[in-house]
C-alpha positions as CSV (number, residue, x, y, z in Angstrom):
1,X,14.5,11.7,7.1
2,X,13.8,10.3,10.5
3,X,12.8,13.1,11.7
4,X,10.5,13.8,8.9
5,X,8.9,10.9,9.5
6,X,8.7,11.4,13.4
7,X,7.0,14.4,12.4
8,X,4.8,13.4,9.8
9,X,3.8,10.6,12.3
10,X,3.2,12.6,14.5
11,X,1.1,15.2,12.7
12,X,-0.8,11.9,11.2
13,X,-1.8,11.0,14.5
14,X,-3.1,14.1,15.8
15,X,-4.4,14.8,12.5
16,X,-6.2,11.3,11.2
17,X,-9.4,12.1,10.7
18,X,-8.8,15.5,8.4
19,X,-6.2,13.2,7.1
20,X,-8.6,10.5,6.2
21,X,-11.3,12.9,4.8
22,X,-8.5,14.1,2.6
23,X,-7.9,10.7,0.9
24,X,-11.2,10.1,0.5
25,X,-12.3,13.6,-1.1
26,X,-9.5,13.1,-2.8
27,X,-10.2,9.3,-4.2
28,X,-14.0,10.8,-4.8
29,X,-12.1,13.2,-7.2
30,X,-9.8,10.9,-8.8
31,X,-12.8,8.4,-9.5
32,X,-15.1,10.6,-10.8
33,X,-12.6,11.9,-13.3
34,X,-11.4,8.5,-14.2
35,X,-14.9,7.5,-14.7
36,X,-16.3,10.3,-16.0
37,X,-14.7,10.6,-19.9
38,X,-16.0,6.7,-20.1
39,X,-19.7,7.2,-19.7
């Protein structure tokens, strides 16, 4: 597990900004489908 997280660390820091546009694209989705079946 350490080393999982040694690499995932390291892939995370090399790898932040696709990593950030993930979570966002990806918190776009989960909004618009939360939101979506209340309007």
């Amino acid at each position: 597990w350490g080393i999982g997280f040694a690499i995932l660390a390291l892939q995370a820091e090399s790898l932040w900004p696709v990593t950030i546009a993930h979570l966002l694209v990806n918190g776009l989705g989960f909004a618009l489908f939360t939101l979506l079946p209340q309007t």
